[in-house]
N, C-alpha and C positions, 0 to 999 in steps of 0.2 A: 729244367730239362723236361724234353718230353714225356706223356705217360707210357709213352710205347717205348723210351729209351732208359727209362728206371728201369720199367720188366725187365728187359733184355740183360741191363747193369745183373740187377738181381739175381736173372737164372743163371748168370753167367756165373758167383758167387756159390751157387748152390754145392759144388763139390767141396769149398772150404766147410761150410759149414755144416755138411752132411761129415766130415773129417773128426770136426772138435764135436760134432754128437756122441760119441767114444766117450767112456770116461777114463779108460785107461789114457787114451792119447788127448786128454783134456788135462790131465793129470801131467802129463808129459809137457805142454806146454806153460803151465804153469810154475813149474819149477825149473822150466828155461827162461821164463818172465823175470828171473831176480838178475839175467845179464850176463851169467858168466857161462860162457862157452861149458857142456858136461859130456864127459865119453858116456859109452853106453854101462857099463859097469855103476859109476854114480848114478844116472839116470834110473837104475834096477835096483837101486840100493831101499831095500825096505816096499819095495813094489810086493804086491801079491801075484807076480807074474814073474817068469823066465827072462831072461837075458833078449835069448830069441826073440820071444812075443814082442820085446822093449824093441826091438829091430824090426821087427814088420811093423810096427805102430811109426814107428819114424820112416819109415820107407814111405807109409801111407801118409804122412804131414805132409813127407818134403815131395812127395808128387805132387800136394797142391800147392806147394812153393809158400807153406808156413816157416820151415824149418829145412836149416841146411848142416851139409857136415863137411868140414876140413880136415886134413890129416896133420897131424903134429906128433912127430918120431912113429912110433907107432901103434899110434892110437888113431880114432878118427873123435873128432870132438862135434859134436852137436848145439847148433843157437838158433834162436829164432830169426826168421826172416821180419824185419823190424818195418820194410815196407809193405807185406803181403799183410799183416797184420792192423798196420795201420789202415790198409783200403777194405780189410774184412769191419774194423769200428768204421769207416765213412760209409760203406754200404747198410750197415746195420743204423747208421745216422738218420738215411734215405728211408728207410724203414719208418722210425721213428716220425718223422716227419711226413710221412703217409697217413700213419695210425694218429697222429696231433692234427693233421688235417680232417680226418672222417666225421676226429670227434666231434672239431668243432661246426663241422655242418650239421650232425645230428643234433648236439644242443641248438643251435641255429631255428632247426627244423621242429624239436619238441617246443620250444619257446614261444614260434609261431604261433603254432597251435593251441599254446593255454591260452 
């Protein structure tokens, strides 16, 4: 892929990951990582935060399509979005793979020169 079409990938990402910078909604998504669907009640359970706050942090995920909620009787239950997540790890892969590329021209470049 081009270098001009990484960027673009990238900043396009930049709201997930400006998202899980939160630790409260980093928290939140890690304890929807074990897979089972949680209302917001569990998800607050033992949190140092309100109910509330737990409900504007999930408002804030699921606007960048981390996490969704379904109603079941009446409850609304909360999961993670299993492919928003997998394209935040391949974007974060591209990343990777920029910074293994730099290095290797840097060493390339020191090694010349000894």
């Amino acid at each position: 892929m081009p270098a001009k079409g990484i960027s673009a990938e990238l900043s396009a990402s930049a709201p997930v990951f400006a998202a899980l910078g939160d630790v409260t909604r980093l928290r939140l998504v890690a304890r929807l990582s074990g897979g089972r669907p949680q209302s917001i009640t569990q998800l607050a359970a033992g949190a140092p935060v309100t109910r509330q706050a737990i409900t504007k942090h999930l408002h804030v995920l699921s606007g960048v399509g981390l996490v969704r909620a379904r109603k079941q009787g009446r409850e609304q239950l909360w999961e993670l979005n299993l492919r928003q997540v997998r394209e935040a790890r391949r974007r974060l892969d591209l990343i990777a793979q920029q910074w293994d590329g730099a290095l290797s021209r840097l060493k390339a470049m020191v090694e010349e020169d000894a």
